[in-house]
C-alpha positions in Angstrom: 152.0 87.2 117.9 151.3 83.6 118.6 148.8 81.4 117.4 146.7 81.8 120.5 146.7 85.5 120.4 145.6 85.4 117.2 142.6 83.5 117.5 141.9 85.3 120.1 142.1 88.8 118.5 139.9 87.2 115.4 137.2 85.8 118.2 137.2 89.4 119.2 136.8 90.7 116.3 134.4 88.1 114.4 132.5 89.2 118.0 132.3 93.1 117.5 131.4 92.6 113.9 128.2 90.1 115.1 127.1 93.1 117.1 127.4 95.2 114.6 125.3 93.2 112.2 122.7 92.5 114.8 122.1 96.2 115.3 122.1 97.2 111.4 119.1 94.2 111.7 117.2 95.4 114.5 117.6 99.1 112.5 116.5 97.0 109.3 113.1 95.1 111.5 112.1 98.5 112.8 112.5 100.4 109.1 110.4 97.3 107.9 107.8 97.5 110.1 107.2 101.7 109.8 107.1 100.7 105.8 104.7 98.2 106.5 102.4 100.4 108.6 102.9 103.2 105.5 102.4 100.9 103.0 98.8 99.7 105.0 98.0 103.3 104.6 98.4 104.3 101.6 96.6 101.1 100.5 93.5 102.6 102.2 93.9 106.0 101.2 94.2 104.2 97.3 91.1 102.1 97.8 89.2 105.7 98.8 90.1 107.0 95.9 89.5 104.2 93.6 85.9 103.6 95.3 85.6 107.9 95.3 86.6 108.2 91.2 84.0 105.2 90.5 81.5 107.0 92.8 82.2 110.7 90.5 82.0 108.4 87.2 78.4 107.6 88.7 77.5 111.1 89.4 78.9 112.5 86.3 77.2 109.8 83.4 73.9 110.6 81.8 71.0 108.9 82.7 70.6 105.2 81.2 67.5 105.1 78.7 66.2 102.7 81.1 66.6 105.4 83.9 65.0 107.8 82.4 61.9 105.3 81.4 61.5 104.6 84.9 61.6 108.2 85.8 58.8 108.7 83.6 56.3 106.3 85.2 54.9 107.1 88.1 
C-alpha cells in the first residue's frame, strides 16, 4: 500500500468514526433532555408531597394551648 493510500484509508476511517461519535452525541443530547424533563417532574411531584406531609402534620397535631384559649373567647 503506499503512503498515499494509507492516509487515505485512515481519512476514511478517522471520517466514519466522527459520524459515529456525532450520532452516539445526538443519542446522548436527546437522553439528556428526556432526563431533564423527568427530573423537572419528579421535582414537582416531591415538592407536593413535602408541602402535602407538612399540611397532614398540621391536621394531625393537637391544638396549641394558645388555640384552644382563643377558641374559648368569643
Amino acid at each position: 500500500m503506499e503512503p498515499n493510500d494509507a492516509a487515505s484509508a485512515e481519512l476514511v476511517r478517522w471520517r466514519l468514526r466522527e459520524r459515529e461519535v456525532e450520532a452516539v452525541l445526538r443519542e446522548t443530547e436527546s437522553e439528556e433532555l428526556r432526563l431533564s424533563e423527568e427530573l423537572a417532574k419528579v421535582d414537582e411531584q416531591a415538592g407536593y408531597y413535602d408541602s402535602l406531609a407538612g399540611d397532614m402534620k398540621r391536621d394531625v397535631q393537637p391544638p396549641s394551648l394558645y388555640g384552644l384559649i382563643r377558641s374559648l373567647r368569643w
